[in-house]
N, C-alpha and C positions, 0 to 999 in steps of 0.2 A: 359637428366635427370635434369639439371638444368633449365629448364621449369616448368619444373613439381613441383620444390619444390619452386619453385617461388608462383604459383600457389595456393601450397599447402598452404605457407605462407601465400601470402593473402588472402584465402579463412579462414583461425584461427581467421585474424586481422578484418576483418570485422565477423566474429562471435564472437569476444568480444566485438568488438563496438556495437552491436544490445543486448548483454546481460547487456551491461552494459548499455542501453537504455534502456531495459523490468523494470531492476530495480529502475531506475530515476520512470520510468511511474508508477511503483506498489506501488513506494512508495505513489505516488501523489495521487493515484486512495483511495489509503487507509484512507488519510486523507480529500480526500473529503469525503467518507464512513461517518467518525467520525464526520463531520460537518452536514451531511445529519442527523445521526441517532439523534443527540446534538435539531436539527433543530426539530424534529419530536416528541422528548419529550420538546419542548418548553425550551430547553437550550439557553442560550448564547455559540456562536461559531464566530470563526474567519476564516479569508480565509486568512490571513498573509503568516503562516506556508506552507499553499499548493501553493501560489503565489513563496515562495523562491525556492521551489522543481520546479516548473515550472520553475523558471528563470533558475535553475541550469540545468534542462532538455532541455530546448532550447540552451542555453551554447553549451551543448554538442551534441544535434543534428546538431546545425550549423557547428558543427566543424567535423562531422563525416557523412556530407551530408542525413540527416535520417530527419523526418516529427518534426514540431515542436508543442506545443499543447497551447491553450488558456490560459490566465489567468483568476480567477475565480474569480467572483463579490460574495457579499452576494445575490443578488437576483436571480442569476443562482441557488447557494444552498436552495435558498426558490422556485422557481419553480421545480425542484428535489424532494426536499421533498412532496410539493403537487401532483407532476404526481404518486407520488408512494402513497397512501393514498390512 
């Protein structure tokens, strides 16, 4: 039985580690959104904000052995904006 809840254990702790990575990534994804949409009404936008999310997302992918994801240039978010148009 002590298998099992071994097991059991670590199958929770990596099911927080992957939610608490869904969340890093939603956040990130959301604020590219805001930069794409900023982009497409001819706002001024920043990538700062989604870079720190990024850094904070790689942090913890590295640490939780899970994929880590790009940093985002202003001209990613201008090619974005134009693919969608």
């Amino acid at each position: 039985m002590s298998v099992h809840r071994e097991i059991s254990a670590h199958s929770s702790k990596q099911a927080e580690r992957i939610l608490g990575y869904k969340k890093l990534d939603a956040q990130r994804e959301f604020y590219i959104e805001q930069a794409i949409e900023k982009c497409k009404r001819g706002e001024s936008f920043q990538v700062e904000e989604i870079n720190l999310v990024t850094e904070e997302l790689n942090h913890y992918a590295k640490a939780n052995h899970l994929p880590d994801r790009k940093y985002v240039t202003r001209e990613m978010i201008q090619e974005l904006c134009n693919k969608s148009n």
